[in-house]
C-alpha positions in Angstrom: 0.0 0.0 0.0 2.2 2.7 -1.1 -0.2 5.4 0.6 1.3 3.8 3.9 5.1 5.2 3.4 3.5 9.1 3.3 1.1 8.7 6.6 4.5 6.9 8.5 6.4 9.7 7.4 4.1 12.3 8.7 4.4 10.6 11.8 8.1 10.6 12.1 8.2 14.3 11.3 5.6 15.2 14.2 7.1 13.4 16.4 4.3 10.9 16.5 5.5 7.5 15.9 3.0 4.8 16.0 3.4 2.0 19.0 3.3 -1.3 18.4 4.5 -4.6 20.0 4.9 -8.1 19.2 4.5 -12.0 20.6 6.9 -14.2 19.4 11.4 -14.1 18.9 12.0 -16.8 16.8 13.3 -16.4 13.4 10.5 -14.1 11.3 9.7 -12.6 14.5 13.7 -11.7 14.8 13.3 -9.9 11.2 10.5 -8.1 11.7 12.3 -6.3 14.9 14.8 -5.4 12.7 12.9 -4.0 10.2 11.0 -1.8 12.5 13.7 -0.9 14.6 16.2 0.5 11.5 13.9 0.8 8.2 10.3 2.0 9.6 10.2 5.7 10.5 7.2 6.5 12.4 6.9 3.7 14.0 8.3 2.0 17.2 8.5 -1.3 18.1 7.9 -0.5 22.4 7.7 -4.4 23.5 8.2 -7.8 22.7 6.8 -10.7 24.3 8.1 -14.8 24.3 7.6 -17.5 26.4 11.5 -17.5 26.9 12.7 -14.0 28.0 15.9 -14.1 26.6 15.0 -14.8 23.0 12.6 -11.8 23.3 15.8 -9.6 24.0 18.1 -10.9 21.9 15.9 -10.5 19.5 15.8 -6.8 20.5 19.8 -7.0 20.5 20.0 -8.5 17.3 18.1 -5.5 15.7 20.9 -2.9 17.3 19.1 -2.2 20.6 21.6 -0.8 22.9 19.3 -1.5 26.5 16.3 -3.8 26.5 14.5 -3.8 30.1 12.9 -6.5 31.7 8.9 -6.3 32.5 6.7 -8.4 34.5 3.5 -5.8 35.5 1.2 -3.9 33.3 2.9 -0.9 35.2 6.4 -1.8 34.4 5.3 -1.5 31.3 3.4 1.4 30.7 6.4 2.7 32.6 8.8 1.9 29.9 7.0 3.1 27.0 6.6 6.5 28.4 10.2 6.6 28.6 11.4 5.3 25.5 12.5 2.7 26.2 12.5 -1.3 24.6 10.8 -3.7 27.0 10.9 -7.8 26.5 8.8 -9.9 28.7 7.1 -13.2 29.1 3.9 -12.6 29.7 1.9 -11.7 26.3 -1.1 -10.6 27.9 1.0 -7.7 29.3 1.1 -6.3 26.2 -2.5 -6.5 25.4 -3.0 -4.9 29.1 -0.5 -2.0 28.8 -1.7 1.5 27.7 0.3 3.1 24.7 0.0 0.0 22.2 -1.8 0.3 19.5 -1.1 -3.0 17.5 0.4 -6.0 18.5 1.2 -8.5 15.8 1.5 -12.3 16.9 4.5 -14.1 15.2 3.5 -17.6 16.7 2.2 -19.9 14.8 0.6 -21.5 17.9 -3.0 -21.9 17.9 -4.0 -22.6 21.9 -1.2 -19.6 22.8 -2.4 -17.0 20.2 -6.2 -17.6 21.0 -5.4 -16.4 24.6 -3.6 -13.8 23.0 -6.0 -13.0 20.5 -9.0 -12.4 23.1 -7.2 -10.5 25.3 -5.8 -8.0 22.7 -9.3 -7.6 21.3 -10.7 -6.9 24.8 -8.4 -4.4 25.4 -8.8 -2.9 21.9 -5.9 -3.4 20.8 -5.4 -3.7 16.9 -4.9 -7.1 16.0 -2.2 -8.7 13.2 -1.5 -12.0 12.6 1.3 -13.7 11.0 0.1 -16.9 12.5 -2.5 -18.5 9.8 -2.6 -21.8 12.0 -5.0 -19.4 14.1 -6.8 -17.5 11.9 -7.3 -20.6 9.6 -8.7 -22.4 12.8 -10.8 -20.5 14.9 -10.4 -17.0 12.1 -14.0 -16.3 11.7 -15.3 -16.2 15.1 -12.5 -13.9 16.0 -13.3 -11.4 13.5 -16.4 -11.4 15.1 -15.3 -10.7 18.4 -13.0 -7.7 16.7 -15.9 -5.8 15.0 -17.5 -6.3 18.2 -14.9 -4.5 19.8 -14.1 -1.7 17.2 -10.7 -3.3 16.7 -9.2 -4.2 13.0 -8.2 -8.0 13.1 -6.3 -8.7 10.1 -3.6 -11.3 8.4 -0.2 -9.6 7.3 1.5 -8.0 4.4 4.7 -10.3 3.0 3.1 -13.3 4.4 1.6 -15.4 0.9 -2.2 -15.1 2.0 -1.7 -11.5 2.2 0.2 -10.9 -1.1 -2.6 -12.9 -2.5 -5.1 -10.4 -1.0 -3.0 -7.3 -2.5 -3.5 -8.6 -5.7 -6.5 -9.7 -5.6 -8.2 -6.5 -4.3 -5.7 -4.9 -7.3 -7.4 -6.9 -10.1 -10.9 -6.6 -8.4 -10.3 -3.0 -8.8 -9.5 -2.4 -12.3 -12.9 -4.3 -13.2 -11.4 -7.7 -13.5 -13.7 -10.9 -11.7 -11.2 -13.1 -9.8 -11.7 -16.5 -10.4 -8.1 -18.3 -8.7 -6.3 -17.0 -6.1 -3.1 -19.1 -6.1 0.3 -19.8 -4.4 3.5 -21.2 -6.2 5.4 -24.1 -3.9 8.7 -25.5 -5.0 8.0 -28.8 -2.8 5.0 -30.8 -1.8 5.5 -34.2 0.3 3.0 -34.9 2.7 5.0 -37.7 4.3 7.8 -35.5 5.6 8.7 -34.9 8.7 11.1 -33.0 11.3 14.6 -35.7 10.9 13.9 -34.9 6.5 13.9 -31.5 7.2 16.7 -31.0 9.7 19.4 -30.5 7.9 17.2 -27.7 5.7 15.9 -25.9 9.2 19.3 -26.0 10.5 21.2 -24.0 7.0 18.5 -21.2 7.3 18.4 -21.3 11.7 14.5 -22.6 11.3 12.6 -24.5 13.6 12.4 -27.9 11.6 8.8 -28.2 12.5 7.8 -25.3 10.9 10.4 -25.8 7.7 8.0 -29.4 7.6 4.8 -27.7 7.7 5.8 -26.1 4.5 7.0 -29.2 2.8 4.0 -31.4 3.7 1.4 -29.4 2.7 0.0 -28.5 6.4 1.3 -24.3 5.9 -0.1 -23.8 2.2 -3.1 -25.4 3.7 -3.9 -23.1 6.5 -2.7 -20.0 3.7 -5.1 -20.9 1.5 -7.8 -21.4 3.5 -8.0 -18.1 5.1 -7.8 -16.5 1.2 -10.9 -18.4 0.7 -12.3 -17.2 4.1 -11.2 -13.6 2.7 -12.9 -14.0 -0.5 -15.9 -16.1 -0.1 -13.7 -18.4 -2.1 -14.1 -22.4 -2.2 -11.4 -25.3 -2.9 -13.0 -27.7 -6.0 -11.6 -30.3 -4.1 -10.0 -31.7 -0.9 -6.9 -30.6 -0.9 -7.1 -28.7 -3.6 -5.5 -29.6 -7.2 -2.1 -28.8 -6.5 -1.0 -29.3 -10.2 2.8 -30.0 -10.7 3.5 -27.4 -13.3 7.1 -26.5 -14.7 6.8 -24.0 -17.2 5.5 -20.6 -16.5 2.7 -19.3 -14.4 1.2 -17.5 -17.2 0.9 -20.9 -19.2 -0.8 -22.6 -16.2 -4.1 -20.6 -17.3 -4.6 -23.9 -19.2 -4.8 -26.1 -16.2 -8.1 -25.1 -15.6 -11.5 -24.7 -17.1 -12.8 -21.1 -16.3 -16.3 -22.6 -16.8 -16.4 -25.0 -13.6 -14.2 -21.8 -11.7 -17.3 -19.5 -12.7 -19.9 -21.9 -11.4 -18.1 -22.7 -8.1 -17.9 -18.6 -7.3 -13.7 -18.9 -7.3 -11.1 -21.3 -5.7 -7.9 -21.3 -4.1 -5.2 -23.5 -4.9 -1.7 -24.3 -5.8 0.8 -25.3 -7.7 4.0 -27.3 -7.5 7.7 -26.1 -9.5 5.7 -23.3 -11.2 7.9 -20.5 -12.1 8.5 -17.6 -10.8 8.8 -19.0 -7.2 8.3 -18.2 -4.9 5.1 -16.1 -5.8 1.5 -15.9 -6.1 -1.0 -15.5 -8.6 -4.9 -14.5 -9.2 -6.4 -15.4 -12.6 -9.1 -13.3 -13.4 -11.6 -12.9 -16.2 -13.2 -10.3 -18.1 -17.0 -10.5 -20.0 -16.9 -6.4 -21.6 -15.2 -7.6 -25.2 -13.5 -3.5 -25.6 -11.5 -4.6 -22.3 -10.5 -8.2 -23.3 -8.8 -6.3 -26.5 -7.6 -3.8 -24.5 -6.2 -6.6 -22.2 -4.6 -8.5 -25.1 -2.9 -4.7 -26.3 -0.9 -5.0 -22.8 0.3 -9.0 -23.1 -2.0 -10.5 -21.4 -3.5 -12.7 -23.6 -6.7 -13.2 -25.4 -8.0 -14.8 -22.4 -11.0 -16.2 -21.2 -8.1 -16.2 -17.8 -6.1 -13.3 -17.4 -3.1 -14.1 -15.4 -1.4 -11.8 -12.8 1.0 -12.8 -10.4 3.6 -11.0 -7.8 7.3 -13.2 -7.8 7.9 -12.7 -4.2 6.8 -12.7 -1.0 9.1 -10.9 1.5 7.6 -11.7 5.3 9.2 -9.6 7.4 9.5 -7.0 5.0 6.4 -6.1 4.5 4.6 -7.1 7.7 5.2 -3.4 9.7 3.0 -2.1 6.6 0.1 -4.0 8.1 0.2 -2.7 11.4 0.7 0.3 9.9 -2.5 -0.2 7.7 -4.7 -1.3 11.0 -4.0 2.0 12.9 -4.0 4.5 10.6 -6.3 3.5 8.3 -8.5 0.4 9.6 -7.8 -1.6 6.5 -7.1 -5.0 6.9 -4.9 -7.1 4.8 -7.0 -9.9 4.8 -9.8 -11.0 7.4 -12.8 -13.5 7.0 -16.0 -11.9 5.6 -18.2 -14.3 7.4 -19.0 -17.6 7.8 -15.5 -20.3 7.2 -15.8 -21.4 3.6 -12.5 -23.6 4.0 -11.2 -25.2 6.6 -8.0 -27.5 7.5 -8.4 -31.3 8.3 -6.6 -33.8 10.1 -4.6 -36.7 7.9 -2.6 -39.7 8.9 0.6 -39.4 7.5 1.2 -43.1 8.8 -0.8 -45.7 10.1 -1.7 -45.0 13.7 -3.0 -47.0 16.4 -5.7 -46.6 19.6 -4.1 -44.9 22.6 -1.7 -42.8 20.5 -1.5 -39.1 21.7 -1.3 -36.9 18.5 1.8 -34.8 18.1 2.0 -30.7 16.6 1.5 -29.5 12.8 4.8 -30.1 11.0 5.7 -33.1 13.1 5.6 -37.2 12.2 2.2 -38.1 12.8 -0.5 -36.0 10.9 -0.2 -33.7 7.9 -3.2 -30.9 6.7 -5.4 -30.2 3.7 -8.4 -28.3 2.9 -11.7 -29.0 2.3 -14.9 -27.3 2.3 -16.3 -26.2 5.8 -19.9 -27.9 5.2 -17.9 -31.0 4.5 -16.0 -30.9 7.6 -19.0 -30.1 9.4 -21.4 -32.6 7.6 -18.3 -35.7 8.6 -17.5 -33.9 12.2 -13.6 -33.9 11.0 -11.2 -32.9 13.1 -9.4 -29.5 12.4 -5.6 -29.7 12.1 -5.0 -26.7 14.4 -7.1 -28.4 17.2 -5.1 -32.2 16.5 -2.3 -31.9 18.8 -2.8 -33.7 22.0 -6.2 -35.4 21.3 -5.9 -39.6 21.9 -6.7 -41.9 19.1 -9.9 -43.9 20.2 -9.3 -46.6 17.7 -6.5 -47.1 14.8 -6.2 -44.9 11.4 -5.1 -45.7 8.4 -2.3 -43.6 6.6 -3.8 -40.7 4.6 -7.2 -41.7 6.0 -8.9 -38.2 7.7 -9.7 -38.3 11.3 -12.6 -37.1 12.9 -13.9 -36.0 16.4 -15.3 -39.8 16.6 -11.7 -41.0 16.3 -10.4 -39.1 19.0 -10.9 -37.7 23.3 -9.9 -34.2 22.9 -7.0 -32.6 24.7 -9.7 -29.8 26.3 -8.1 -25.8 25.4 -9.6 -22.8 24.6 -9.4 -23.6 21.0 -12.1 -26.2 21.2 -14.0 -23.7 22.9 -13.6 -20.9 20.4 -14.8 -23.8 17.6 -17.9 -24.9 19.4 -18.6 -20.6 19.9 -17.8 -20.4 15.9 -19.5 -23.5 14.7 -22.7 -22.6 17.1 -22.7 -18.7 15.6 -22.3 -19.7 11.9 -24.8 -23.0 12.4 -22.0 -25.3 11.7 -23.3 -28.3 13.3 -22.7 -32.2 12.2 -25.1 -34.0 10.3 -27.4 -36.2 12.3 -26.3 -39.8 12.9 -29.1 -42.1 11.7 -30.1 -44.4 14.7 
């Protein structure tokens, strides 16, 4: 948004800088402190929050901070911020508490930890940003809820794939174009890997190799996609989307698909594997006013029926200060559900597990993500992806076979309590088993 760089620079120059904070150290929570702290004037990065203290200040440290104070009250706090100073905690609900924040952007990727988070931010009307689509794709819509309630902006984030999708989509929705695909380019797609593939990968770029296998079995562009759909009022034609395996250009992929069935489902999301340029993203999009469509074809791209427009990059940590930015000073979110879920993130076996087995975390050896439609997952009571970890397998599961709430005694958490509060407020209820 390059409206964004004038308003931050107003700011600087009166001596206004906007006040954010943020919940998480680890490695795109350590860029985004550096961006702030040395390439964002007009606004200040006043606290950081982690479950271990000392990653919160080195990750202050790391971004040139010369003194980093320790907080553990709401006064503390308030304390440092009217001095100017950088504060790191471990309590994340201090930050939601403390007077003089205006955003805070959650950098987790945990789902149970950013819920508290979440509710306590929007209670204390505190602009909220995520970078942590395991959340929003999870328990998303029933949050925005809770945020218009409150008069707060609750939003996805700039750099992050889901919202460079939303950039472009809202671009090509605004020249007159319909969007039909909203799409992400992956350069790997295995849904049997697993942290010991990925460790050598995690370890080269100092990733968690959780995380680094989230991405490569599907689980991440899962969660990314679904909260585009829930942005757009998009659908996925199928579970787990298509996923084509595509080497040549993303331009030439318009051929993949057949804007017919695109047009009758209202839009999908999806992906595509190898696709160049990658890392990127891509809407296709078509036109019905003939005078455009040549006009269209003047500027290369094509005589249709799918136009194709795509952005070659994605640059997290970048970009994600623009969407605080974004939140406070205009109240325009990146990307946020528009209602009820249209997609939603399922539980698979990524090998064949038995009764009494306790599920491990997203990214890890047992269970893998993909999306399907939210009145499917509804209909078959399945078992959300961000809600899997610690539930116990009531009987055995078959590799790749989709576990539901019959499979499984929950591990009780405020997530399950947001779902039952989102599926009861959108009348997402199972279908009725026949006696």
């Amino acid at each position: 948004m390059i409206i964004v760089d004038t308003a931050l620079k107003k700011r600087a120059e009166e001596g206004r800088p906007l006040k954010v904070a943020m919940v998480g150290a680890g490695f795109m929570a350590k860029g985004i402190a550096n961006q702030i702290l040395n390439s964002v004037p007009g606004m200040e990065l006043v606290a950081i929050a982690n479950r271990t203290l000392e990653k919160a200040v080195d990750a202050y440290k790391l971004a040139g901070a010369d003194e980093v104070v320790t907080v553990k009250t709401v006064e503390a706090l308030e304390q440092s911020i009217k001095e100017g100073k950088f504060a790191a905690t471990d309590d994340p609900l201090l930050l939601c508490r403390a007077e003089g924040i205006e955003a805070i952007i959650d950098v987790t990727g945990a789902v149970e930890y950013g819920a508290h988070i979440a509710l306590e931010a929007i209670d204390h009307g505190k602009h909220l940003i995520l970078m942590n689509a395991e959340l929003d794709g999870t328990v998303g819509p029933i949050l925005k809820v809770k945020a218009d309630k409150a008069g707060v902006v609750y939003s996805g984030s700039d750099g992050d794939q889901p919202g460079v999708e939303m950039n472009l989509y809202r671009f090509v929705k605004s020249i007159g174009l319909t969007p039909l695909l909203c799409g992400n380019i992956k350069g790997l797609q295995d849904r049997y890997r697993n942290p010991t593939t990925q460790e050598g990968f995690a370890k080269q770029w100092g990733q968690d190799p959780a995380m680094v296998t989230s991405f490569a079995d599907g689980t991440k562009i899962s969660f990314e996609q679904a909260i585009v759909a829930n942005a757009t009022g998009m659908t996925v034609a199928k579970r787990g989307m298509y996923g084509h395996d595509y080497r040549g250009h993303v331009d030439e992929a318009t051929e993949l698909y057949d804007v017919d069935e695109l047009k009758k489902l209202g839009g999908i999301v999806d992906y595509v594997v190898g696709t160049k340029p990658g890392p990127g993203v891509f809407v296709y999009a078509s036109h019905d006013d003939p005078k455009q469509q040549h006009y269209l074809n003047l500027y290369k791209l094509g005589e249709g029926p799918l136009y194709s427009f795509y952005t070659p990059y994605h640059l997290c940590h970048f970009e994600a200060p623009l969407s605080m930015a974004r939140a406070i000073l205009f109240g325009d979110p990146v990307l946020a559900p528009i209602g009820a879920p249209k997609v939603d993130i399922i539980t698979l076996a990524k090998t064949d597990l038995k009764a009494g087995q306790t599920l491990d975390g997203l990214g890890e050896y047992m269970t893998y993500g993909e999306c399907e439609r939210a009145e499917v997952v509804a209909k078959e009571n399945l078992l959300p992806i961000g809600l899997a970890v610690g539930c116990r397998l009531k009987r055995d599961i078959a590799k790749d076979s989709a576990i539901s709430y019959d499979d499984v005694e929950i591990s009780e958490h405020i997530g399950h309590e947001l779902r039952r509060e989102q599926n009861a407020h959108f009348k997402l209820e199972p279908a009725p088993v026949n006696s």
